[in-house]
C-alpha positions in Angstrom: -9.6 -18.3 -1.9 -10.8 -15.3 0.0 -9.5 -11.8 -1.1 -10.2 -8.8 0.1 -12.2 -7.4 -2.4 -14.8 -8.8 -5.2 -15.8 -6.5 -8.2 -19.6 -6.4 -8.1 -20.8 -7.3 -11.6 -24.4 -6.3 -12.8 -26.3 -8.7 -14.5 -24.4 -10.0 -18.2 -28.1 -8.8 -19.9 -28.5 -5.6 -18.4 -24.5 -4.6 -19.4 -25.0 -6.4 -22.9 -28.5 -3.7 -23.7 -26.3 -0.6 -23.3 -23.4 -2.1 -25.3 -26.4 -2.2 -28.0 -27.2 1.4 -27.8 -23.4 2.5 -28.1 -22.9 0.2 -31.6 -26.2 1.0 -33.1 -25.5 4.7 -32.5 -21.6 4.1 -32.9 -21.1 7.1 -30.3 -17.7 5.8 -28.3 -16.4 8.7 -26.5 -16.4 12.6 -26.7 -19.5 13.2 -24.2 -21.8 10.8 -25.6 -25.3 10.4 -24.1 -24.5 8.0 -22.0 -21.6 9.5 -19.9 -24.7 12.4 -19.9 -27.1 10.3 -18.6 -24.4 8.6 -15.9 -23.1 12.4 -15.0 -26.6 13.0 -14.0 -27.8 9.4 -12.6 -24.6 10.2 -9.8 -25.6 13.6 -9.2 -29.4 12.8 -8.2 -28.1 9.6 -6.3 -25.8 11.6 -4.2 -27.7 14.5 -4.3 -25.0 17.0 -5.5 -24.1 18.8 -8.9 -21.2 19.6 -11.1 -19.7 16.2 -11.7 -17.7 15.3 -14.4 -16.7 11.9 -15.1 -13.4 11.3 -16.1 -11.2 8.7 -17.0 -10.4 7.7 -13.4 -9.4 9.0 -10.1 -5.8 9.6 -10.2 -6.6 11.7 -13.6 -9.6 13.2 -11.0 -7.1 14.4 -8.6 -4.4 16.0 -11.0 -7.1 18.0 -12.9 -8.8 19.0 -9.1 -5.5 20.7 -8.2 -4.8 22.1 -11.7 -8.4 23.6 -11.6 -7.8 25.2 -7.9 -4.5 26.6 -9.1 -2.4 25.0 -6.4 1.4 25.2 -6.2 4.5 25.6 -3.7 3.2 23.8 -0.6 0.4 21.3 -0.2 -0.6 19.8 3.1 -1.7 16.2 2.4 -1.9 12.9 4.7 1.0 10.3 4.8 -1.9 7.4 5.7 -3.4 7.1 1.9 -3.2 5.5 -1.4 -0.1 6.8 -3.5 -2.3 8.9 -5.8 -2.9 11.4 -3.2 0.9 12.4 -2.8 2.0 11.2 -6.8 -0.5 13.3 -7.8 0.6 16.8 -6.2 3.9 15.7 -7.6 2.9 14.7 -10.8 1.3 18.4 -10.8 4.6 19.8 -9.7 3.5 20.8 -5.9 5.6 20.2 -3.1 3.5 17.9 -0.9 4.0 18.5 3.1 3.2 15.6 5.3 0.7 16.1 8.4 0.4 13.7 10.9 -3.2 11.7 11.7 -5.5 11.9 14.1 -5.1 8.4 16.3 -8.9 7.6 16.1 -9.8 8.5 13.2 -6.6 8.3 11.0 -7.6 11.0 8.8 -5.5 14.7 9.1 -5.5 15.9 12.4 -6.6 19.6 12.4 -3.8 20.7 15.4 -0.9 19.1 13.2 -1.9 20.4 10.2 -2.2 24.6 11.4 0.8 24.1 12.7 2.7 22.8 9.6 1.2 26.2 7.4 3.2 28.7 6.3 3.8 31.3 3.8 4.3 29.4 1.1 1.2 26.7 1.9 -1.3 27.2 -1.3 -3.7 24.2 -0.1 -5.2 20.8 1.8 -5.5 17.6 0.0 -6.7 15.3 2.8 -8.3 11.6 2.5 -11.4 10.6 3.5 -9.7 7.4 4.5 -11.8 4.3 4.0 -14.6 6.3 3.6 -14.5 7.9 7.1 -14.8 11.7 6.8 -12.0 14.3 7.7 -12.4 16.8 10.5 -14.1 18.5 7.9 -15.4 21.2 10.1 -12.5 21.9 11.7 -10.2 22.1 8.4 -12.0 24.0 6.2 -12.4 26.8 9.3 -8.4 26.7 9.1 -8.2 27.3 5.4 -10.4 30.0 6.0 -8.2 32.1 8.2 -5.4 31.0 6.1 -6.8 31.3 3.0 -6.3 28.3 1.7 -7.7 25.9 -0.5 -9.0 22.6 -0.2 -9.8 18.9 -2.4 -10.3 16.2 -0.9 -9.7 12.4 -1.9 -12.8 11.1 -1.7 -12.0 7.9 -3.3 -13.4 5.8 -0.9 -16.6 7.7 -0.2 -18.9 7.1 -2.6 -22.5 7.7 -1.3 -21.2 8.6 2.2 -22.7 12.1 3.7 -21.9 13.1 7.3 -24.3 15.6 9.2 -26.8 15.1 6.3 -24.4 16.3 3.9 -22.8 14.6 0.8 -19.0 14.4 1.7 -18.5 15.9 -1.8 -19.7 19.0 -1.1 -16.9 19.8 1.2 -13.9 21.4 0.2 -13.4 23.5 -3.1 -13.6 20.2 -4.8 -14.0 16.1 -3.8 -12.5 13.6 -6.3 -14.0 10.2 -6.5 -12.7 7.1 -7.8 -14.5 4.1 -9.9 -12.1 1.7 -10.0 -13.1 -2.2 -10.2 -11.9 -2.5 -6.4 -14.7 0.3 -5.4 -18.3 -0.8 -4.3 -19.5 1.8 -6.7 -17.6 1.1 -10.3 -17.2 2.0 -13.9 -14.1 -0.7 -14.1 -12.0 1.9 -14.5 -13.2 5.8 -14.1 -13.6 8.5 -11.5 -15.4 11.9 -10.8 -15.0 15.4 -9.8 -17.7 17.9 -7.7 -16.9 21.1 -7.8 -18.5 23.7 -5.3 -18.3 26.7 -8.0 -19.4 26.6 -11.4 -16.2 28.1 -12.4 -14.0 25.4 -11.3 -16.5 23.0 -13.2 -16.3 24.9 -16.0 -12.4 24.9 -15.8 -12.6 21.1 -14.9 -14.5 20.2 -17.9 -12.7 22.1 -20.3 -9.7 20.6 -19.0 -10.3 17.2 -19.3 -11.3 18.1 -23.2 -7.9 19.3 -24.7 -9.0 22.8 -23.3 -11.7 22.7 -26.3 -14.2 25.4 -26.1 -16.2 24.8 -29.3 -15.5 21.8 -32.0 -12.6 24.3 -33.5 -12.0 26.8 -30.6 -9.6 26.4 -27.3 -10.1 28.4 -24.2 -6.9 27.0 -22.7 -4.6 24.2 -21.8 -6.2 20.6 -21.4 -5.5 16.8 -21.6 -7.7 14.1 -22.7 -9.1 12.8 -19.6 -13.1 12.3 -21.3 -14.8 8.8 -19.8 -16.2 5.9 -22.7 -19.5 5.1 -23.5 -18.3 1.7 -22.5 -17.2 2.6 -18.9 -20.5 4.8 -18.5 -22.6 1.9 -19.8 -21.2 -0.1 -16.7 -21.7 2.9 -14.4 -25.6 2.7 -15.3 -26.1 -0.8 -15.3 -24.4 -0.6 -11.6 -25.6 2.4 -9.7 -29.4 1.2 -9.6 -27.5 -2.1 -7.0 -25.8 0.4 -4.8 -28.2 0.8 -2.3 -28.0 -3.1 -2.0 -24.0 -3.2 -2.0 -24.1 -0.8 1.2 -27.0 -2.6 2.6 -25.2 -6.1 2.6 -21.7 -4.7 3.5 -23.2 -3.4 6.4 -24.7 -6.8 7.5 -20.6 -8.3 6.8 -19.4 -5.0 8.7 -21.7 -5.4 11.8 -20.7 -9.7 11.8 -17.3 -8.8 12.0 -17.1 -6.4 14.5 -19.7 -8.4 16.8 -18.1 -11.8 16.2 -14.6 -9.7 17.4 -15.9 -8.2 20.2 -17.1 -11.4 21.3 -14.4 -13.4 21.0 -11.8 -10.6 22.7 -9.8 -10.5 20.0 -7.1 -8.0 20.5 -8.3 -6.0 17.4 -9.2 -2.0 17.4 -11.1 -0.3 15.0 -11.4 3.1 13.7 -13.7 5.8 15.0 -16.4 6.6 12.6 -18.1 10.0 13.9 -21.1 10.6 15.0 -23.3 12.3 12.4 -22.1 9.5 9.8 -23.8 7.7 6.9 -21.4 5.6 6.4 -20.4 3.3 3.0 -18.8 0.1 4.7 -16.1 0.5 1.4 -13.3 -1.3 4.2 -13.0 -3.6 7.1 -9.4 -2.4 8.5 -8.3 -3.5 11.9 -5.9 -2.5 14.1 -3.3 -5.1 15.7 -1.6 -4.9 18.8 1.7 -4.4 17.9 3.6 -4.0 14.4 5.7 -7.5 15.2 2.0 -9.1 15.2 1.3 -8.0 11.2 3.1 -10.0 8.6 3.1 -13.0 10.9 -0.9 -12.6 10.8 -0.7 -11.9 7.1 1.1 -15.3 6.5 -1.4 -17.0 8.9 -4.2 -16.0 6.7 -2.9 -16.1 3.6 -2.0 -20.2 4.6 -6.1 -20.6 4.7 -6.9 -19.2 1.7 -7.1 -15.2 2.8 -5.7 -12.8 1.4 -5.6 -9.5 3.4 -4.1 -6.2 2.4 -1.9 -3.8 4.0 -4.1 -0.6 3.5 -2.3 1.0 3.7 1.7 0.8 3.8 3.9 1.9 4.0 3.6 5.4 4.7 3.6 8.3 1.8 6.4 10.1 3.4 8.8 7.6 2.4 8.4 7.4 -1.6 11.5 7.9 -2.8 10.4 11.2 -4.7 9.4 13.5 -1.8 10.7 15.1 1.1 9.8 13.8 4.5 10.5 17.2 7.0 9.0 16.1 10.2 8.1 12.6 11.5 4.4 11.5 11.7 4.6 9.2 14.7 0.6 8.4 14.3 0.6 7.7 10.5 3.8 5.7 10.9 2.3 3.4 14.2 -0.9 2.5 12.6 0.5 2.2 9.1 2.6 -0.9 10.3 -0.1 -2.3 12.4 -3.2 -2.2 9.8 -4.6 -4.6 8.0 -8.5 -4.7 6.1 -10.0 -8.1 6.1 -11.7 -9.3 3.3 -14.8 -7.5 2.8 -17.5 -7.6 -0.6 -20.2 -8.4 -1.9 -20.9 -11.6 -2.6 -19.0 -12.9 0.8 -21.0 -15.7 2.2 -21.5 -16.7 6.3 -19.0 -19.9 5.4 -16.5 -16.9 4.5 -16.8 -14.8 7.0 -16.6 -17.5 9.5 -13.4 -19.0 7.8 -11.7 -15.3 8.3 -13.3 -15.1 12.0 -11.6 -18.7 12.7 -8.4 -18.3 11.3 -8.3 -14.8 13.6 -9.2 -16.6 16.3 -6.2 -19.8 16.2 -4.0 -16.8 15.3 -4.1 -14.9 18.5 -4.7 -18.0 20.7 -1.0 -19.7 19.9 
């Protein structure tokens, strides 16, 4: 069986040492050293500051747009994972669907200006797969609208575009460390701030609003990361250099054995100025009557694809879908990501590449 994703596991040993630590200290939660040491292990690796871990990314996402004050309006992308748009909701914003650039499939810049009005407060836009936004072009749009901007940077661990880490776009980028990501604390996620006013608010948030053992500064959850899940984090951060190394080499065999064999398969445009994270391998087929037959024909062999990601946001049944987003709806119902992990031999990826092939020849 072939699925499209593998959590990476660090050796049993290495996991097994910090577990040690936390019961001969018997320090579970509540800031303990390790979710210190992790906080600042991410921030050298990426090579920003003002993370705070948190419990995971959905839980990254709602204390983001607490922090940046957002409400009324909120532009966001109909091509994501639900947390994006549950999120704003959850948080009791009003998202407002922008269509997608056709390349890239991240929030096109000319849709999105003209869908701002007086009561738009802010951007939540998806680095999708790990490919970045028009960042440029966005945040000079909030700008002359004075707006804010997070971005979903779930997918984007460790990616920086024009020598920049992707987090330190926006007012604040949101990560995710779910077991599905190449970067994981089995379940977790993180927050950059660009001020350390928003961190500040972030972090006091995600405490009950504490401000000293017996002293509150304001309103806050309980949204504090485990020892546990920070041991993982540690014990997996020093293989992530490796993990985008060898999902490269899969990344490059697909799209090389596909070109070659003229399958009818398009990819999306990863711009120039890109280090990229290889986090997905999505593909784009020729027409939406191709997809679930070529999901069935896969899943028949053993492979188990995933529709990443469909259908579109603008139809959960708890918003309000005002205009149509032809892009986001046309590549929603023709995308599918291929199994792509670590761990994925040659005999696998041939098996996929095969099965491709037989598909599109009948």
């Amino acid at each position: 069986m072939i699925r499209v994703t593998r959590s990476f596991l660090p050796p049993l040993e290495d996991y097994l040492r910090y577990v040690r630590e936390i019961w001969d200290r018997n320090h579970l939660t509540n800031d303990g050293p390790l979710l210190k040491e992790l906080e600042r292990s991410i921030e050298n690796f990426i090579g920003a500051r003002s993370l705070s871990l948190v419990t995971n990314g959905t839980l990254a996402l709602q204390l983001g747009i607490r922090a940046l004050e957002l409400k009324g309006k909120v532009l966001t992308t109909p091509f994501s994972y639900v947390a994006s748009t549950s999120s704003l909701v959850w948080e009791n914003c009003q998202p407002q669907f922008v269509d997608i650039d056709s390349r890239r499939w991240t929030l096109d810049p000319a849709a999105l200006e003209d869908a701002i009005d007086d009561e738009t407060t802010g951007i939540l836009a998806t680095h999708v797969y790990g490919i970045p936004c028009h960042v440029e072009e966005l945040e000079t749009i909030a700008r002359k609208h004075n707006l804010k901007i997070i971005y979903d940077a779930a997918h984007a661990f460790g990616v920086k575009f024009r020598g920049k880490p992707i987090v330190q776009y926006g007012e604040i980028s949101t990560l995710s460390f779910h077991a599905t990501k190449l970067f994981h604390t089995v379940e977790g996620g993180g927050i950059f701030c660009k001020t350390d006013v928003l961190h500040q608010k972030v972090r006091s948030f995600r405490n009950f609003g504490h401000r000293g053992y017996d002293d509150f500064d304001g309103l806050g959850i309980n949204a504090k990361m485990s020892e546990i899940h920070a041991a993982m984090g540690l014990c997996n951060l020093p293989h992530v250099e490796k993990i985008i190394s060898e999902r490269k080499t899969l990344f490059d065999s697909y799209k090389y054995e596909i070109e070659e064999m003229s399958l009818p398969l398009q990819f999306p445009e990863i711009p120039q100025g890109t280090e990229y994270n290889y986090a997905y391998f999505p593909v784009l087929l020729p027409r939406a009557t191709d997809t679930l037959p070529l999901k069935s024909h896969l899943e028949a062999k053993g492979i188990f694809p995933r529709r990443y990601f469909f259908p579109t946001l603008d139809k959960l049944p708890y918003v309000q879908t005002l205009k149509h987003c032809k892009n986001a709806e046309e590549i929603s119902s023709r995308v599918l990501c291929l199994p792509l992990f670590n761990g994925m031999t040659e005999n696998d990826l041939s098996t996929v590449l095969k099965a491709l092939s037989e598909f599109f020849k009948k």
